[in-house]
C-alpha positions as CSV (number, residue, x, y, z in Angstrom):
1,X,8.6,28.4,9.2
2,X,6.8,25.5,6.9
3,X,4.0,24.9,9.5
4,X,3.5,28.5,10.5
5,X,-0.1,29.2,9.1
6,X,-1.2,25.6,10.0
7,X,-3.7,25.4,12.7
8,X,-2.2,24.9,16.2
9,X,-4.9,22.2,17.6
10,X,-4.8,21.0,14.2
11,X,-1.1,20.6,13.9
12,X,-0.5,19.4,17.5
13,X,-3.3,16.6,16.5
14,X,-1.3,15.7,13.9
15,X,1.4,15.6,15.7
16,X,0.4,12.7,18.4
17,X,-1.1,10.9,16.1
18,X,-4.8,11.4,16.4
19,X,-5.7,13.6,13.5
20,X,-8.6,11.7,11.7
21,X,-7.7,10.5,7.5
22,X,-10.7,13.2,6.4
23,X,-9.1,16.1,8.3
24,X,-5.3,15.1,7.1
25,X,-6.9,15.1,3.3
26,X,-8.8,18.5,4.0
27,X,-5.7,20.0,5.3
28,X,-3.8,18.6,2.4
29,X,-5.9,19.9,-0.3
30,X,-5.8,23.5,1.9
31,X,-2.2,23.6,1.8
32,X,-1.9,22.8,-1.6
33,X,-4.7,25.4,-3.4
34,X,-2.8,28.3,-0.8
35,X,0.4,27.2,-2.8
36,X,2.6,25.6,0.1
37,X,3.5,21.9,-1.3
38,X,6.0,21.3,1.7
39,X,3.5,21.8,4.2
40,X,1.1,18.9,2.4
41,X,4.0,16.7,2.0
42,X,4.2,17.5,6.0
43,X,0.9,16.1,6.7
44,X,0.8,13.6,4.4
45,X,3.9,12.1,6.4
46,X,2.5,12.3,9.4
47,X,-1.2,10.5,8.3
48,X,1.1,8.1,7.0
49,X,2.4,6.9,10.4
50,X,-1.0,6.4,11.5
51,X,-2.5,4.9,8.7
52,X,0.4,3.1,7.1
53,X,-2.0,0.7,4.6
54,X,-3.7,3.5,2.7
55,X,-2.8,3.2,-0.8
56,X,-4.6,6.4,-0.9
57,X,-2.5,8.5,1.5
58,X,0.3,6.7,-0.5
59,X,-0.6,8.2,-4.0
60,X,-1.5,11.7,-2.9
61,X,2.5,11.9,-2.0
62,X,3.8,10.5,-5.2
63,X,1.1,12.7,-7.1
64,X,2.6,15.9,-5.1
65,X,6.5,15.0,-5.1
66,X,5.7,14.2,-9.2
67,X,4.1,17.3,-9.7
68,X,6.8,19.5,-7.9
69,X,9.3,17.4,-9.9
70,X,7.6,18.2,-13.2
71,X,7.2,22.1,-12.1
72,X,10.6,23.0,-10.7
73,X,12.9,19.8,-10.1
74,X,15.8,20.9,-8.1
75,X,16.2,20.6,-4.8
76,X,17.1,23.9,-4.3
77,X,13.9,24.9,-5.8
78,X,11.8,22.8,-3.8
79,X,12.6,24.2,-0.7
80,X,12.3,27.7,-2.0
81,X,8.6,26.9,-2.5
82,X,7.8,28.8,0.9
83,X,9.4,30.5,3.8
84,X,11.5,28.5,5.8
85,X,14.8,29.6,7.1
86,X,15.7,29.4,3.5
87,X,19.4,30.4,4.5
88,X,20.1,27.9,6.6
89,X,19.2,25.2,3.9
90,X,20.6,27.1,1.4
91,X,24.0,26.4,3.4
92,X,23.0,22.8,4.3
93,X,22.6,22.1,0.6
94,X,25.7,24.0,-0.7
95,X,27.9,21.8,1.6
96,X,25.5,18.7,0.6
97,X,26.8,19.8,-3.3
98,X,30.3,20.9,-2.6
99,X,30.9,17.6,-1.0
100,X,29.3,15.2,-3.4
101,X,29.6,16.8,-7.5
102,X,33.6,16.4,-6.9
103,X,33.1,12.8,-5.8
104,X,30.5,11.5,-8.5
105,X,31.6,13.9,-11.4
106,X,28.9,16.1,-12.6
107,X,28.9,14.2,-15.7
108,X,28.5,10.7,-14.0
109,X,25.3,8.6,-14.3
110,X,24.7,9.1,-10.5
111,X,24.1,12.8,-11.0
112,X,22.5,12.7,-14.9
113,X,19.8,10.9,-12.9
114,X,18.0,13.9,-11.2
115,X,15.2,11.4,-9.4
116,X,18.7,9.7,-7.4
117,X,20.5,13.2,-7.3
118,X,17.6,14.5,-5.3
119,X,16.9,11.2,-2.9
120,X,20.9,11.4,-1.9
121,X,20.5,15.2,-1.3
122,X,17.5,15.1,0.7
123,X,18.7,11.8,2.9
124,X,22.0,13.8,3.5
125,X,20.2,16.3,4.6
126,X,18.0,14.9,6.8
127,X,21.2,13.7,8.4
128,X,22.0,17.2,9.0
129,X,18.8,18.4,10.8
130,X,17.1,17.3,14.4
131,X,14.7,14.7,13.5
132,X,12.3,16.6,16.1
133,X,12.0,19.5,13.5
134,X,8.9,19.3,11.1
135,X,11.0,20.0,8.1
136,X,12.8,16.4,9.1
137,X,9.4,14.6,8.3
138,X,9.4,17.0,4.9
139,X,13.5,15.7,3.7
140,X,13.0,12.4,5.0
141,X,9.7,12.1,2.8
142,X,10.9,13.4,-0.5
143,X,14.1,11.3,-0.1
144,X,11.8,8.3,-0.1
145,X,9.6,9.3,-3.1
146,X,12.8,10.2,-5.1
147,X,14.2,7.3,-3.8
148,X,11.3,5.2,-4.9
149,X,10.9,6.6,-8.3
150,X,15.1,6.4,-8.7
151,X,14.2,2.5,-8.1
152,X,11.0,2.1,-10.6
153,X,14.0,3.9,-13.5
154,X,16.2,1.6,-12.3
155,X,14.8,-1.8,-11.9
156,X,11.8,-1.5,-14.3
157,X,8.2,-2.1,-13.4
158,X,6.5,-0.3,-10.3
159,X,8.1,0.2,-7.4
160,X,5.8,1.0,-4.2
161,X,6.8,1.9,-0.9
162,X,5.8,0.3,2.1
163,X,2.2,-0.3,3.2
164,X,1.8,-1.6,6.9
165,X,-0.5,-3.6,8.0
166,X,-0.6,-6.3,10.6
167,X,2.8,-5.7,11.6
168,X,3.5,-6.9,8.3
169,X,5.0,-4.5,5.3
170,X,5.0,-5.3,1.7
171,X,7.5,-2.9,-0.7
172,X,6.7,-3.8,-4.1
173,X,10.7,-2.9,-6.4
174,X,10.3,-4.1,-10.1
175,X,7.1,-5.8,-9.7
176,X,7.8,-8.0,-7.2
177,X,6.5,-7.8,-3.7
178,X,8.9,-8.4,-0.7
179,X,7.8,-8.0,2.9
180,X,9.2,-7.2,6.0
181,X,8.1,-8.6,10.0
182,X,7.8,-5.2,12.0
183,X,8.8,-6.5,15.0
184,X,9.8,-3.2,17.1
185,X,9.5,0.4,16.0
186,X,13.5,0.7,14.7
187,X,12.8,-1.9,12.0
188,X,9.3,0.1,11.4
189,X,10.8,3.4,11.0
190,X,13.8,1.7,8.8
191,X,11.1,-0.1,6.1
192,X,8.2,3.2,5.8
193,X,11.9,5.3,4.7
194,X,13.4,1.9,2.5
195,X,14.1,3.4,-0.4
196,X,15.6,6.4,1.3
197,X,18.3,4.4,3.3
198,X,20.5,3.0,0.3
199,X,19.7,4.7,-3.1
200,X,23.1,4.0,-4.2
201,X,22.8,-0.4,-2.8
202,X,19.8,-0.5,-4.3
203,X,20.7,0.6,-7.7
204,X,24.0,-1.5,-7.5
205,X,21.4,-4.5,-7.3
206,X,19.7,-3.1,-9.9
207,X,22.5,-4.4,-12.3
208,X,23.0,-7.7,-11.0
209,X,22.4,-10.7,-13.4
210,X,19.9,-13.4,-13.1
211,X,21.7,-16.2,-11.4
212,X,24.6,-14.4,-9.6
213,X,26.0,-15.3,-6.6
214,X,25.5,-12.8,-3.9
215,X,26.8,-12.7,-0.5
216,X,25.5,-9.8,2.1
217,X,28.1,-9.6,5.3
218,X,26.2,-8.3,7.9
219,X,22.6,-9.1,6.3
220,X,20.7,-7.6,9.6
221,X,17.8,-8.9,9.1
222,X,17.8,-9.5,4.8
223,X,16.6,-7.0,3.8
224,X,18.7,-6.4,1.0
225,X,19.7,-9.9,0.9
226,X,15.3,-10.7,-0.3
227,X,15.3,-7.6,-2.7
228,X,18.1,-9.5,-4.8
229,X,16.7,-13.1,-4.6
230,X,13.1,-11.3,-5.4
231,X,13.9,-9.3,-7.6
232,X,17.0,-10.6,-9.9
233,X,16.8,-14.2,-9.0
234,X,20.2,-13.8,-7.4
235,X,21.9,-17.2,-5.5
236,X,22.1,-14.9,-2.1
237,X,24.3,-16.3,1.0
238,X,23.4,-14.1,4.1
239,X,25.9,-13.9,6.9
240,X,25.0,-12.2,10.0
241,X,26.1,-13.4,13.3
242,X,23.8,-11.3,15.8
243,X,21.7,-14.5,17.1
244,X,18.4,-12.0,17.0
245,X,19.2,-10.7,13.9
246,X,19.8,-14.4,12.4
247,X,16.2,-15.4,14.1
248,X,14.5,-12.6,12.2
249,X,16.8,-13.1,9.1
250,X,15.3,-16.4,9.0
251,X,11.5,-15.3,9.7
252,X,12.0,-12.7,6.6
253,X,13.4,-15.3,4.1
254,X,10.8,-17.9,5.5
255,X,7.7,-14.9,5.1
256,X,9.6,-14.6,1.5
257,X,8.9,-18.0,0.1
258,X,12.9,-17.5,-0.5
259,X,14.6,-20.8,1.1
260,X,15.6,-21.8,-2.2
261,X,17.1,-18.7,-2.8
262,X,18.9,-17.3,0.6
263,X,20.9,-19.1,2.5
264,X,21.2,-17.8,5.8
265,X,24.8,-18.2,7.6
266,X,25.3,-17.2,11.5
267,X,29.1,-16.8,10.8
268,X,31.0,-13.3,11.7
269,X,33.6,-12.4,9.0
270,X,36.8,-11.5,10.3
271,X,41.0,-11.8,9.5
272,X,41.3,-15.1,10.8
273,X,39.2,-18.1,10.9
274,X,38.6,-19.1,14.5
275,X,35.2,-18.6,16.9
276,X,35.4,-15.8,19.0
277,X,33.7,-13.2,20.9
278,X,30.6,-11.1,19.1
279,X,30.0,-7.7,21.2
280,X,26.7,-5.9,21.0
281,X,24.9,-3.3,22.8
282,X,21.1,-3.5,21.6
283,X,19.1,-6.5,22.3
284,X,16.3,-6.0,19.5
285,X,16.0,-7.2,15.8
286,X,17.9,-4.9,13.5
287,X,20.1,-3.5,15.6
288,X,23.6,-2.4,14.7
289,X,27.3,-1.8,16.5
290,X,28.2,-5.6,16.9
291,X,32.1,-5.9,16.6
292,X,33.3,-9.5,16.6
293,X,36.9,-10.5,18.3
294,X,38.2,-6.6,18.3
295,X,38.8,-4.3,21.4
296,X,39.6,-1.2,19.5
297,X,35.9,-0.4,18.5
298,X,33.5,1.5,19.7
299,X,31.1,-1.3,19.5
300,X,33.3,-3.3,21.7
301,X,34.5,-0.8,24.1
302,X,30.9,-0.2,24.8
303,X,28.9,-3.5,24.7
304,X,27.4,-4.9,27.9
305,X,26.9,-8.2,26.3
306,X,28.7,-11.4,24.5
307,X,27.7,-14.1,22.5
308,X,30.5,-16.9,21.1
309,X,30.5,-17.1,17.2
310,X,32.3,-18.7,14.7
311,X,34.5,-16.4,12.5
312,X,36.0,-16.8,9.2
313,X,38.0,-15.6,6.9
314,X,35.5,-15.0,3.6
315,X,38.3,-16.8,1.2
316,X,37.9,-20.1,4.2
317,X,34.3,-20.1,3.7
318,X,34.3,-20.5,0.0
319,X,37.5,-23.0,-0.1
320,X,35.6,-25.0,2.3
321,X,32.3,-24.9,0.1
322,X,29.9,-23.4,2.6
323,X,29.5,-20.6,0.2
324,X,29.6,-20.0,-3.5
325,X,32.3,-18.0,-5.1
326,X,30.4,-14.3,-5.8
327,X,29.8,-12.1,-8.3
328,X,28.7,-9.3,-5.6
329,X,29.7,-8.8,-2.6
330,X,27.9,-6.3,0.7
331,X,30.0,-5.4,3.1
332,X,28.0,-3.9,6.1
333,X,29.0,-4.2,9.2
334,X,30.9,-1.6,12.3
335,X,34.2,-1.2,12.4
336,X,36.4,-4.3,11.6
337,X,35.5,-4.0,7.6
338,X,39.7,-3.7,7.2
339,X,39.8,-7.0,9.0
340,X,36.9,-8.5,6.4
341,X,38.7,-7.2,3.2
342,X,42.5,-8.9,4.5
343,X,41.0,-11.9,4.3
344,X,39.6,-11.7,1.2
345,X,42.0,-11.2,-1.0
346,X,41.9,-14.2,-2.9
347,X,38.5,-13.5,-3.4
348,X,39.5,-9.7,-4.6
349,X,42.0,-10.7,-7.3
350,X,39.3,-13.3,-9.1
351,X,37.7,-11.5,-12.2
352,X,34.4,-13.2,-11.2
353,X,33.9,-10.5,-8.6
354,X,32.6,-8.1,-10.1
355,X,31.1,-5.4,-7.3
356,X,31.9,-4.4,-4.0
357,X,28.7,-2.5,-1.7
358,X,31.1,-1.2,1.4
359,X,30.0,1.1,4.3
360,X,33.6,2.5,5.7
361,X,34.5,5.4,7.1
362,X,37.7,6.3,4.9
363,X,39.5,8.3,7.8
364,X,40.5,5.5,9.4
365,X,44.4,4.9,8.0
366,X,43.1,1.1,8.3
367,X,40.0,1.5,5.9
368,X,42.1,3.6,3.4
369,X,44.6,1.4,3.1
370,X,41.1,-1.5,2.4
371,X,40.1,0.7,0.1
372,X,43.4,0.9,-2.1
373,X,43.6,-3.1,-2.2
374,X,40.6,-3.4,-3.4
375,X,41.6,-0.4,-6.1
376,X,44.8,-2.6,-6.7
377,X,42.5,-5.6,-7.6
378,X,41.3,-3.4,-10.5
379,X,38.0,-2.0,-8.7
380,X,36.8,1.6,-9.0
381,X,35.7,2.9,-5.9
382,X,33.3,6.0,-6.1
383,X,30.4,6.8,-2.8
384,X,27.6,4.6,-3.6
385,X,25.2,7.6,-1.9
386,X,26.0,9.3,1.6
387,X,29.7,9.4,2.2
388,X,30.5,6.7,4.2
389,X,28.8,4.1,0.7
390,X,31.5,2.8,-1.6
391,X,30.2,1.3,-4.4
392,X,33.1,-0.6,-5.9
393,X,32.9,-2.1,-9.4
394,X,35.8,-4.2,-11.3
395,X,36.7,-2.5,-14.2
């Protein structure tokens, strides 16, 4: 396996988090002059969680992913740097292909671009293995380098991935410098892997124009909603109706300097406009699996606590003026996405939209039969990145 001719005190060491910076460099220059690259990448991970500010630690990784990129490139070849169970991974990454090339088109500018191709193949698998496993910390790694270097083509300018300190993170995409409040270990874990998370949002943002008018349903905690006011100057609305969410949305824009940018919103998006009941399970910022006013979801069938919201319907919220007609729209939210797109279509059949980010799951009759409106209003819908990610774009 990839950590079999590691030292056991060593490795377990490294493993709880008490490995010193000297011994994780010594061990990463042993792995790389015996010729296993995986293993350093290993390591390197792993210092990183316990020393999450060293720009140091931080180079050695995109010095070793660049350096395996320049040597071999694929995916496939990566992981047949060493021994690992290589057929079990060479199965993993046959169905990872088999399910995406007839989606994207092995001619499309998703796949052209190998630094994307192998961030989306390395997240997907990482979905596919037990995060326990050490070759979890190896995907999840390489999908954020890739993912990172996807963004610096992308956006232009340097593009660093997150350095932690003081519970504070700072990403640098294009140049510019957003940050991030680590207020629990989810939203930790979720910013040290940003650029692994969303290739496929990320690059969509990546072709907004200065001055458009974004709005992000289900902004979380802005995340996405600060990379497009940073970065492309975008007028950003950002609806999110979870009240901890909304108080840590607003810490993020305020930590920002982005007020006169983002415009936060605690509003659910629904069918109807009306205020109604908002469902939720986990009581920390950034969680997921609210469900506003519907039974039928998981979320609500589940949740052991209620909030009251107001809801609208997105075409009532910009007939009303509380929001700006957009250019882009995010659709991220669990389960009532159908409900969001029906009342939106006035919004869907103005040209002026011009993209559509929406996580669905397209097996649900409901969410197919979302997905061809939004086709009828002239969009072309193609996964954005993993396969529930729609990237939808007018043609």
């Amino acid at each position: 396996m990839i950590l079999s001719e590691m030292p056991a005190q060593f490795h377990d060491r490294l493993r709880l988090n008490q490995a010193s910076k000297s011994e994780c460099v010594a061990a990463v220059d042993a792995s790389i002059a015996n010729k296993r690259p995986l293993e350093a990448i290993y390591i390197l991970d792993r210092a990183l969680v316990r020393f999450p500010s060293s720009k140091f630690l931080h180079t050695r990784v995109s010095d070793l992913v660049g350096s395996l990129m320049n040597s071999v490139g694929s995916a496939k070849e990566m992981l047949d740097l060493q021994p690992m169970a290589k057929e079990d991974f060479s199965e993993i990454l046959n169905k990872v292909e088999n399910r995406f090339f007839p989606l994207h088109g092995v001619n499309s500018t998703e796949w052209t671009d190998n630094t994307f191709l192998n961030c989306v193949i390395f997240k997907t698998m990482c979905m596919m293995v037990e995060n326990k496993e050490p070759i979890w910390n190896v995907l999840a790694r390489l999908s954020e380098e890739f993912g990172r270097r996807s963004v610096n083509i992308s956006f232009g300018g340097t593009a660093r991935s997150a350095e932690i300190k003081n519970n504070i993170a700072k990403i640098l995409i294009g140049g510019n410098l957003v940050k991030h409040h680590i207020s629990n270990n989810f939203i930790d874990f979720r910013i040290k892997y940003f650029f692994a998370h969303e290739p496929g949002l990320l690059r969509l943002i990546s072709s907004f124009n200065h001055d458009d008018i974004f709005i992000d349903i289900g902004a979380n905690i802005g995340s996405f909603s600060i990379v497009a006011a940073k970065t492309k100057k975008c007028r950003v609305f950002s609806l999110e109706p979870y009240s901890v969410n909304y108080t840590e949305l607003q810490r993020n824009i305020s930590l920002n300097n982005a007020t006169n940018l983002v415009t936060p919103l605690r509003v659910a998006l629904s069918d109807t406009t009306k205020e109604g009941a908002l469902s939720y399970q986990r009581q920390y910022p950034g969680a997921a699996t609210q469900t506003f006013d519907g039974s039928n979801t998981d979320a609500a069938q589940n949740g052991n606590s209620m909030e009251q919201v107001q809801g609208y319907r997105l075409d009532d919220l910009i007939s009303e003026g509380l929001v700006d007609f957009p250019n882009h729209i995010k659709i991220d939210v669990d389960g009532t996405e159908h409900q969001i797109i029906a009342g939106m279509q006035h919004t869907l059949n103005d040209p002026r939209l011009r993209s559509i980010r929406l996580e669905i799951r397209v097996e649900d009759p409901r969410n197919a039969a979302a997905l061809r409106s939004i086709e009828a209003a002239g969009f072309t819908c193609k996964v954005g990145d993993d396969l529930k990610n729609m990237n939808c774009v007018r043609d």
